[in-house]
FIMARDREN-316027 format. One record per residue: residue number from 1; residue in three letters; chain; x, y, z of N, C-alpha, C in turn. Coordinates in steps of 0.02 Angstrom, whole numbers, plus 32768, in hexadecimal, padded with zeros to 4 digits. Example, Ala and Ser with C-alpha at 12.3 -4.5 7.8 and 13.67 -1.06 7.14 Angstrom:
// FIMARDREN-316027
num:1&residuo:ALA&cadena:A&n_px:8294&n_py:7EE4&n_pz:8186&ca_px:8267&ca_py:7F1F&ca_pz:8186&c_px:8294&c_py:7F5B&c_pz:8186;
num:2&residuo:SER&cadena:A&n_px:8282&n_py:7F90&n_pz:8162&ca_px:82AC&ca_py:7FCB&ca_pz:8165&c_px:8285&c_py:8002&c_pz:818A;
This chain:
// FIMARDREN-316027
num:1&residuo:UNK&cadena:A&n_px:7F7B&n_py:A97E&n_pz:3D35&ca_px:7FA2&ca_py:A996&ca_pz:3CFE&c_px:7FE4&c_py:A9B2&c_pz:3D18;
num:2&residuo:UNK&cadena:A&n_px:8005&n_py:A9BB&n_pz:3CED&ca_px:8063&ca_py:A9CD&ca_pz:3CFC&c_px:805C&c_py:AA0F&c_pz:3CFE;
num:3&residuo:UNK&cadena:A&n_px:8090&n_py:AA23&n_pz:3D28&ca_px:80A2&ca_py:AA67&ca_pz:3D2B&c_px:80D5&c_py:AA83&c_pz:3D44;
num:4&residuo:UNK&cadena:A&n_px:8105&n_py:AA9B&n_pz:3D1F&ca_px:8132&ca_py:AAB3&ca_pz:3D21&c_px:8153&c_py:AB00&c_pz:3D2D;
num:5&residuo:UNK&cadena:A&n_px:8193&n_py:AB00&n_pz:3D49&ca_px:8199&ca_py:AB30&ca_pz:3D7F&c_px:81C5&c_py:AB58&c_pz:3D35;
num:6&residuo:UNK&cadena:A&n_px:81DC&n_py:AB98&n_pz:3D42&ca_px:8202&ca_py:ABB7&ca_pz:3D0E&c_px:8241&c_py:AB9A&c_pz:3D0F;
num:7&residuo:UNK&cadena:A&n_px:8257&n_py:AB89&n_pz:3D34&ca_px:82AD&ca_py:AB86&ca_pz:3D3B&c_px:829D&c_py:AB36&c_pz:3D0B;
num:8&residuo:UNK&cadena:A&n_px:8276&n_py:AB0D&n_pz:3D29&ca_px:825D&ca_py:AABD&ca_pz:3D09&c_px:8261&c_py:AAD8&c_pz:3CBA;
num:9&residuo:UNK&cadena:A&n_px:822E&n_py:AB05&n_pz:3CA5&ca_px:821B&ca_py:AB22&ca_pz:3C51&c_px:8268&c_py:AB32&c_pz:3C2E;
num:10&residuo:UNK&cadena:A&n_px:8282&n_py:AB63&n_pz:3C55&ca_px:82D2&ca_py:AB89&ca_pz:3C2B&c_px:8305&c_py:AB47&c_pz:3C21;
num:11&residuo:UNK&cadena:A&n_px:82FE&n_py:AB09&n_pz:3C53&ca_px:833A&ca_py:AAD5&ca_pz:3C52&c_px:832A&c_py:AAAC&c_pz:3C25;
num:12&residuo:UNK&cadena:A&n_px:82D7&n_py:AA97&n_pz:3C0B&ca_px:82B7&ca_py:AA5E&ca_pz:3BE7&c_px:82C4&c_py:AA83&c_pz:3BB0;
num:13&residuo:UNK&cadena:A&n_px:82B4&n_py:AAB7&n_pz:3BA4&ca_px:82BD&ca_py:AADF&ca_pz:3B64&c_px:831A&c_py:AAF5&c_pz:3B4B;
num:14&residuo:UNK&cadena:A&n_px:8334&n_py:AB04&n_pz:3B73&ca_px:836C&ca_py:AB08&ca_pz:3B70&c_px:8372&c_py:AB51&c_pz:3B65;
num:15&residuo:UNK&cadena:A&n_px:8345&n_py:AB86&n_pz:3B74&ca_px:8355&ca_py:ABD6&ca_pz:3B68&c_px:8357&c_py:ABF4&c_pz:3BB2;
num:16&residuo:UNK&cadena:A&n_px:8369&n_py:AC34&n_pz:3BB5&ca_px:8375&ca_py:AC6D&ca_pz:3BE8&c_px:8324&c_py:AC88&c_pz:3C0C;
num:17&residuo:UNK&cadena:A&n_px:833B&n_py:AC9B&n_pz:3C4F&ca_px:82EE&ca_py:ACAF&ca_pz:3C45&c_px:82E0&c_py:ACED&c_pz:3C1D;
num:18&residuo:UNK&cadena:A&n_px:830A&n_py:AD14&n_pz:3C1C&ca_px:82F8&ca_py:AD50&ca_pz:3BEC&c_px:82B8&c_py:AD46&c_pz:3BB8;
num:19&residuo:UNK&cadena:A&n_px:82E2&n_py:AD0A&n_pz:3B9D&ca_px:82C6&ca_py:ACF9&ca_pz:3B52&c_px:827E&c_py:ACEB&c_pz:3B81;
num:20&residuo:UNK&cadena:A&n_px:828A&n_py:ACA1&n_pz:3B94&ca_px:822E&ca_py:AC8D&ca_pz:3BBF&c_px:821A&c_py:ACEC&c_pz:3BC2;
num:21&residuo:UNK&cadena:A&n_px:821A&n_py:AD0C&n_pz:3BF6&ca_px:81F6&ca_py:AD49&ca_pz:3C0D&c_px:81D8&c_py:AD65&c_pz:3BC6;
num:22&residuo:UNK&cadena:A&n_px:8207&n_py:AD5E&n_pz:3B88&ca_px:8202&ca_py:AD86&ca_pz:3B4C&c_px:81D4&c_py:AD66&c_pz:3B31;
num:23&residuo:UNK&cadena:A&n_px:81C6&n_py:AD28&n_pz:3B2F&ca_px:81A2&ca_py:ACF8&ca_pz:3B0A&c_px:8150&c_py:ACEE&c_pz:3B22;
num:24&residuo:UNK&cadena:A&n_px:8158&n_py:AD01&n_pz:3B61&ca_px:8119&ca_py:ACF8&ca_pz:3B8D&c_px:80F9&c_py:AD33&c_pz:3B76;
num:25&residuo:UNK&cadena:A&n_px:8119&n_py:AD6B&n_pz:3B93&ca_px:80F5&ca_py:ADC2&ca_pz:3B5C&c_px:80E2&c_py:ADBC&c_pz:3B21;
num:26&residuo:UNK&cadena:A&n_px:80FF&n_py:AD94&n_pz:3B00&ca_px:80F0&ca_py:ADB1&ca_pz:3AB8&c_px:80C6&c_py:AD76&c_pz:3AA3;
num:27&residuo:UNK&cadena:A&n_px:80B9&n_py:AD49&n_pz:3ACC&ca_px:808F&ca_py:ACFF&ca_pz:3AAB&c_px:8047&c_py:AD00&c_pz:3AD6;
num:28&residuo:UNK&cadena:A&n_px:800B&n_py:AD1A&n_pz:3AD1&ca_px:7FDB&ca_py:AD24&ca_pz:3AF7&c_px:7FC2&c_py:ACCE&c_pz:3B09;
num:29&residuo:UNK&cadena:A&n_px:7FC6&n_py:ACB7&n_pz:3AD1&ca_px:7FB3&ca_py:AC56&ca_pz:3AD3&c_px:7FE0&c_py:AC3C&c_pz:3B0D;
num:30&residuo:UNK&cadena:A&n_px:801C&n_py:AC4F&n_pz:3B35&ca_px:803C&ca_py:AC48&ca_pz:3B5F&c_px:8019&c_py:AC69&c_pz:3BA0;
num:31&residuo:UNK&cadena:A&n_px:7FF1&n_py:AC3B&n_pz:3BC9&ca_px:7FDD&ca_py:AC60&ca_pz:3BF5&c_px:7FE5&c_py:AC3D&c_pz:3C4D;
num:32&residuo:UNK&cadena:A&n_px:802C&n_py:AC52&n_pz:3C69&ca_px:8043&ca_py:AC26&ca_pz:3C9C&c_px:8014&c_py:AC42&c_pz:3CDB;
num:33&residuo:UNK&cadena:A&n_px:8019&n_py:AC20&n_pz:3D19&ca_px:7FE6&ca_py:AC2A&ca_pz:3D43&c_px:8026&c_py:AC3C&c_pz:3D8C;
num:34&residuo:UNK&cadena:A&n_px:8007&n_py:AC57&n_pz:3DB2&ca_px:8037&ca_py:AC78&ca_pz:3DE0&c_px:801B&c_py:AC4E&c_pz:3E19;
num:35&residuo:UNK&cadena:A&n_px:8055&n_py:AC2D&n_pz:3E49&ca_px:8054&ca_py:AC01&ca_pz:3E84&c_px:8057&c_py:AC27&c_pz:3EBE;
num:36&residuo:UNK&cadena:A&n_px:803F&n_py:AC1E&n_pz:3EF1&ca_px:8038&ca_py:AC4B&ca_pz:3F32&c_px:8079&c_py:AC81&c_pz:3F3F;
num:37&residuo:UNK&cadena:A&n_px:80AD&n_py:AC6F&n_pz:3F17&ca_px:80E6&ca_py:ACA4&ca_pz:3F3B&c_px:80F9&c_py:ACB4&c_pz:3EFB;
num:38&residuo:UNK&cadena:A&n_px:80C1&n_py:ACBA&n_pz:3EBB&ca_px:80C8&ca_py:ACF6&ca_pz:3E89&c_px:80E6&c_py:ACD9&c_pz:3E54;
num:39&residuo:UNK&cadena:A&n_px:80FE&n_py:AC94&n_pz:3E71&ca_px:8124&ca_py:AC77&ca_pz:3E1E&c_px:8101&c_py:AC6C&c_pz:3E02;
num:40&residuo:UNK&cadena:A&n_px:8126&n_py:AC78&n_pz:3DBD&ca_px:8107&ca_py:AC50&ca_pz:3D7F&c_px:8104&c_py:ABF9&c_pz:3D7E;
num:41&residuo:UNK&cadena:A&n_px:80CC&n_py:ABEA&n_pz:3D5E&ca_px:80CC&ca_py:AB96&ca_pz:3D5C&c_px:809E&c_py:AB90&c_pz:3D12;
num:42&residuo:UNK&cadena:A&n_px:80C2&n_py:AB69&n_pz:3CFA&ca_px:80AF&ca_py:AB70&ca_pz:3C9D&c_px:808C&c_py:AB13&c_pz:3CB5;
num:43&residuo:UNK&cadena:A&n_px:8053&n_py:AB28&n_pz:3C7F&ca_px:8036&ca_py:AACF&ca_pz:3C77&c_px:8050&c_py:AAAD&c_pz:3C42;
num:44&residuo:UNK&cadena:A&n_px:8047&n_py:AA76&n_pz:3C44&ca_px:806D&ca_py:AA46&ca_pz:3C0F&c_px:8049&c_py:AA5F&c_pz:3BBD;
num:45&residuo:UNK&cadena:A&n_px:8005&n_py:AA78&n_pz:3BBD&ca_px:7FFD&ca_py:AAA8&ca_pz:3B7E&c_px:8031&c_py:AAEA&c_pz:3B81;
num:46&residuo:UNK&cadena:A&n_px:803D&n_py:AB16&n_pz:3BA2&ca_px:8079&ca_py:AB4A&ca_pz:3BA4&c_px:80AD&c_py:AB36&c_pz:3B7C;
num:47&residuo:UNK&cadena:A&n_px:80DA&n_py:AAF1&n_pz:3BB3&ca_px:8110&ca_py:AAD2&ca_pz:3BA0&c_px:8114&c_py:AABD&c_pz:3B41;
num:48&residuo:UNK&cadena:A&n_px:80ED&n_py:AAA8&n_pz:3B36&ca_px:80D1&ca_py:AA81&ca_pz:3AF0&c_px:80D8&c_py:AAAF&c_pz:3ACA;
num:49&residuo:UNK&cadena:A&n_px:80A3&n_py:AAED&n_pz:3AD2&ca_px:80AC&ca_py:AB27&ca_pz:3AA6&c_px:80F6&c_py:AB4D&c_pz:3AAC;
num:50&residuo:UNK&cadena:A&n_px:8121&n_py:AB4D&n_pz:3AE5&ca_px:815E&ca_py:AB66&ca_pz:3AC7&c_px:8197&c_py:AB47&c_pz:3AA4;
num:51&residuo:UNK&cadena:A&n_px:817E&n_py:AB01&n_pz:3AB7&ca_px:81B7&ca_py:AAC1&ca_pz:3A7D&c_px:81A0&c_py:AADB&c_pz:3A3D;
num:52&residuo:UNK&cadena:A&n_px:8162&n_py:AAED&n_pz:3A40&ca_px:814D&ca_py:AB05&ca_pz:39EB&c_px:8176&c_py:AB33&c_pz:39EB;
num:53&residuo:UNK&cadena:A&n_px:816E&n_py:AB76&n_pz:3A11&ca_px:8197&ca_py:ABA2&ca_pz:39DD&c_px:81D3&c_py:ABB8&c_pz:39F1;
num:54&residuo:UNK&cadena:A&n_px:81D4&n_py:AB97&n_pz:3A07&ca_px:8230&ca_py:AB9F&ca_pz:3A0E&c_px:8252&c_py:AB71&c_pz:39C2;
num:55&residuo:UNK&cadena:A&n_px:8222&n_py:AB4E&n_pz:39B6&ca_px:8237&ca_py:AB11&ca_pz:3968&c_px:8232&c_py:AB3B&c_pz:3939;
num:56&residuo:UNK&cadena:A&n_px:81E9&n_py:AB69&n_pz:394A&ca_px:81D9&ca_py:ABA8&ca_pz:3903&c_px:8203&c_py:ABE0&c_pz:3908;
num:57&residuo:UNK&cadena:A&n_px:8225&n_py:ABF9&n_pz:3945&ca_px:8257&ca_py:AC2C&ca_pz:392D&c_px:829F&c_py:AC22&c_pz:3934;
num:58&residuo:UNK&cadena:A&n_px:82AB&n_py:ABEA&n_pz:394E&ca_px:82FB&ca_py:ABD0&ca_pz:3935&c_px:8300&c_py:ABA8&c_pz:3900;
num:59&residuo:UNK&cadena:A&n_px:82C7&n_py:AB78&n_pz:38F2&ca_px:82D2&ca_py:AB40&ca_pz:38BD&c_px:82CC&c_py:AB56&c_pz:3883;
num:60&residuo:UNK&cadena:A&n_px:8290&n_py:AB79&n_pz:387C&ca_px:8267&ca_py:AB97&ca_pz:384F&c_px:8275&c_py:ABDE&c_pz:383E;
num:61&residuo:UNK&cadena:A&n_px:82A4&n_py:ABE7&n_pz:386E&ca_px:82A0&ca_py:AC4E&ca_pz:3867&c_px:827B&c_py:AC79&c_pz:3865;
num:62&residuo:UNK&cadena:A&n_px:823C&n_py:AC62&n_pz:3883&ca_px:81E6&ca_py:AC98&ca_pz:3879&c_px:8209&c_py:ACCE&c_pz:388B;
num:63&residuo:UNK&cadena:A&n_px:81DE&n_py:AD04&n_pz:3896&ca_px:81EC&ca_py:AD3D&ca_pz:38D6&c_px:81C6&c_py:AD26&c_pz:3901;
num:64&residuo:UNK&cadena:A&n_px:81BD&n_py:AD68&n_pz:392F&ca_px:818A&ca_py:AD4F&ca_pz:3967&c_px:814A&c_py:AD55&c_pz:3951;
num:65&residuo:UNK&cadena:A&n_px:813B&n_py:AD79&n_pz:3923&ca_px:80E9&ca_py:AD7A&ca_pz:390F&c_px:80E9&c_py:AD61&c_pz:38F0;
num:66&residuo:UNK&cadena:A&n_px:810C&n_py:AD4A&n_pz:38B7&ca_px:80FB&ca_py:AD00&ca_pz:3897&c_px:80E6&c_py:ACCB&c_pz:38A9;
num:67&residuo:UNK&cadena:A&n_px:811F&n_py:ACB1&n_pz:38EC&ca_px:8119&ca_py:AC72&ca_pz:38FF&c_px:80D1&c_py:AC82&c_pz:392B;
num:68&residuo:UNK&cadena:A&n_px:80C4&n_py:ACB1&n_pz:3940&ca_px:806B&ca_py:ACBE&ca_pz:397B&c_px:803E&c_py:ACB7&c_pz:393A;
num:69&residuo:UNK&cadena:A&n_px:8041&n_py:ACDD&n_pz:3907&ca_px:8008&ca_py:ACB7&ca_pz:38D3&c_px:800E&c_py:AC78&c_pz:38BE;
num:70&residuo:UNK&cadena:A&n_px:803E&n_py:AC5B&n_pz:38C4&ca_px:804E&ca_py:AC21&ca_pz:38A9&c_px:8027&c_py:ABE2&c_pz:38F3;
num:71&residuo:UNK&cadena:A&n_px:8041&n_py:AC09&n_pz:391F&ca_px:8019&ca_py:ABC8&ca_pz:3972&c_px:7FC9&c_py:ABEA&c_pz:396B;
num:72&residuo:UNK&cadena:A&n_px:7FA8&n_py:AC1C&n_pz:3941&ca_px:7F81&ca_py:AC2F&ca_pz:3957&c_px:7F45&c_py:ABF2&c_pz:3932;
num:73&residuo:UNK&cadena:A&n_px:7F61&n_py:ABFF&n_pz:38E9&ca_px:7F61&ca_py:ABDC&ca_pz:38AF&c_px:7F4D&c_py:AB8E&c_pz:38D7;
num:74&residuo:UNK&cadena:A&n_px:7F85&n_py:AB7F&n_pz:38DC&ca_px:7F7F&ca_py:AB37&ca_pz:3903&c_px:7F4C&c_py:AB14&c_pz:393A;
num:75&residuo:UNK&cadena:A&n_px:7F35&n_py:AB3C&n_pz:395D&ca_px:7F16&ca_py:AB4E&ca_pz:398A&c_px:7EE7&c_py:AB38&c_pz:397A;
num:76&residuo:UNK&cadena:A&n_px:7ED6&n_py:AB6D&n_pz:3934&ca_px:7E7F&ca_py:AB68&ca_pz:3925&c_px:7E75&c_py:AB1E&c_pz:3903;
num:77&residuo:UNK&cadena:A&n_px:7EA1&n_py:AAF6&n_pz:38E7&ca_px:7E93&ca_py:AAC1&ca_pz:38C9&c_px:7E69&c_py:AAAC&c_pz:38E3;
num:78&residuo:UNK&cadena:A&n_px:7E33&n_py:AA7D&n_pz:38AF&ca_px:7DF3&ca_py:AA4F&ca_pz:38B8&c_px:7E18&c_py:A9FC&c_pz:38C9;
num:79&residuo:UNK&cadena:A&n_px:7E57&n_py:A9FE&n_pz:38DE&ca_px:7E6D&ca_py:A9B9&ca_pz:38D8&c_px:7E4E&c_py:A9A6&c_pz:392E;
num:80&residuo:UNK&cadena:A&n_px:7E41&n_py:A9B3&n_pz:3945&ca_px:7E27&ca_py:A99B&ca_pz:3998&c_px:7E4D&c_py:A96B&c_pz:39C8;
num:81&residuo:UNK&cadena:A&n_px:7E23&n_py:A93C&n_pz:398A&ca_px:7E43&ca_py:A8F2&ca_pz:39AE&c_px:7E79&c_py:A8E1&c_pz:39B4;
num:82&residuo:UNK&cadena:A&n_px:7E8E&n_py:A8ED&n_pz:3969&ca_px:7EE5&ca_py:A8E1&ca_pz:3950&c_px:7EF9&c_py:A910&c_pz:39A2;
num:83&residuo:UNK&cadena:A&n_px:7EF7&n_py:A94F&n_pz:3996&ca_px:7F04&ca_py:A98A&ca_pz:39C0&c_px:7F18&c_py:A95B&c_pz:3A0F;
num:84&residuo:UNK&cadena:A&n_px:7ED9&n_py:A944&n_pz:3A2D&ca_px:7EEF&ca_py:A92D&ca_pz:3A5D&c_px:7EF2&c_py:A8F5&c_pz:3A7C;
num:85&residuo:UNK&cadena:A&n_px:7F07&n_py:A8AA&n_pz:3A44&ca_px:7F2D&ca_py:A899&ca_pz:3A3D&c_px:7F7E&c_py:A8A7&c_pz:3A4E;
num:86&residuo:UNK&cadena:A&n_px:7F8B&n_py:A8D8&n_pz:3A1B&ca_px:7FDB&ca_py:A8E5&ca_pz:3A23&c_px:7FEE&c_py:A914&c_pz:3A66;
num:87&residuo:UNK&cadena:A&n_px:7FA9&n_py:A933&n_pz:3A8A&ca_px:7FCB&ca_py:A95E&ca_pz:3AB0&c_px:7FD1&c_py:A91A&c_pz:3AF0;
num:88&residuo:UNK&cadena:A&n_px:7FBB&n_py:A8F6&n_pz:3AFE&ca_px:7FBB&ca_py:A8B7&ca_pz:3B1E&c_px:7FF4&c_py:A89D&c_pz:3B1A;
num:89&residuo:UNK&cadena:A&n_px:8005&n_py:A8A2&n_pz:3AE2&ca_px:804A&ca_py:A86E&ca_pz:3AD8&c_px:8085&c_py:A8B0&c_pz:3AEC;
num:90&residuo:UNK&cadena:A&n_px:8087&n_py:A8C8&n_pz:3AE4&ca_px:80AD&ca_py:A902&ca_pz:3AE7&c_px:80BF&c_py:A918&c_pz:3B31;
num:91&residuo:UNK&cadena:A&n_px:8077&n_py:A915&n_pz:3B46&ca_px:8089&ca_py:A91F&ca_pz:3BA3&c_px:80A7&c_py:A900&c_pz:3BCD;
num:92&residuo:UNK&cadena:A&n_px:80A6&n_py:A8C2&n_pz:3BAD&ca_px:80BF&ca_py:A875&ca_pz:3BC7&c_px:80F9&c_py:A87E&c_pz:3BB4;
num:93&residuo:UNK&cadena:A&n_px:8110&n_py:A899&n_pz:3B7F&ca_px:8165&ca_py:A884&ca_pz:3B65&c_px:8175&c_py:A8DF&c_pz:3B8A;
num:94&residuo:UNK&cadena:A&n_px:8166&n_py:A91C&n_pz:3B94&ca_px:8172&ca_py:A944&ca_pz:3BCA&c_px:817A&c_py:A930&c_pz:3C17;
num:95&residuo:UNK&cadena:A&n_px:815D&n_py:A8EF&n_pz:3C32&ca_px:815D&ca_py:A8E6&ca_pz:3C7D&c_px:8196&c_py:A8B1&c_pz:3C74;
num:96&residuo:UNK&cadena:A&n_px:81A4&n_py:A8A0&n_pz:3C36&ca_px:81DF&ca_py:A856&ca_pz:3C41&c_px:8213&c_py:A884&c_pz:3C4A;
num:97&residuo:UNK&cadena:A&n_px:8213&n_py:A8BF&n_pz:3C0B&ca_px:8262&ca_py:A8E3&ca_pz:3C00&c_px:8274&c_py:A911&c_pz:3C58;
num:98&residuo:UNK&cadena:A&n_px:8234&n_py:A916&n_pz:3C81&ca_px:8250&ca_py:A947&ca_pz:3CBE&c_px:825F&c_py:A90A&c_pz:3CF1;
num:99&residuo:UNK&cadena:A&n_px:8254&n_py:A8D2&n_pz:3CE3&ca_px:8264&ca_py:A884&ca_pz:3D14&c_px:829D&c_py:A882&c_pz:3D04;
num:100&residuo:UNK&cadena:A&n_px:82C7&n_py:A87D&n_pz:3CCF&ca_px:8302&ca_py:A878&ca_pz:3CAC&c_px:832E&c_py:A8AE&c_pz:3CAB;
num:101&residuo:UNK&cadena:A&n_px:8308&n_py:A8EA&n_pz:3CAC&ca_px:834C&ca_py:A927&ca_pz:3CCA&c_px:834D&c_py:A92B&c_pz:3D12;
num:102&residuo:UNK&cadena:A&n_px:8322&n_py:A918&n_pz:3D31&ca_px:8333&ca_py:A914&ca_pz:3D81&c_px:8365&c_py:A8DC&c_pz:3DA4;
């Protein structure tokens, strides 16, 4: 599976790390894993869930606890298959877009 470094997350996403650091605190469903010299490394579920809400609080204008009930919401769906299905397709079109910014 993919995994991505922070500086990789803030450029694909197009935000500061501020924001990432802010987003990671306040989003518990965001849960990045730390690499031998302490970095952060987000998995291609991480990555996925912040294309979500970065769409729910710029596109959409949630707040921040909106848009966390709103991924929490999502989360719990009974859709499964559909579910991962799209996260499949999704990971695949995440590993094309970091082939293509490199």
């Amino acid at each position: 599976m993919a995994s991505y470094t922070s500086a990789e997350v803030e450029r694909i996403l197009g935000i500061k790390n501020s924001v990432l650091r802010y987003w990671v605190d306040e989003m518990p469903l965001i849960q990045p894993k730390r690499d031998l010299g302490r970095h952060r490394v987000f998995s291609g579920k991480d990555l996925r869930l912040l294309f979500r809400l970065k769409y729910l609080l710029y596109v959409r204008h949630f707040t921040i606890e909106e848009a966390r009930k709103q991924l929490e919401k999502e989360l719990s769906c009974d859709w499964q298959d559909l579910r991962a299905e799209l996260d499949t397709l999704r990971s695949k079109l995440l590993d094309l877009l970091v082939l293509v910014q490199n």
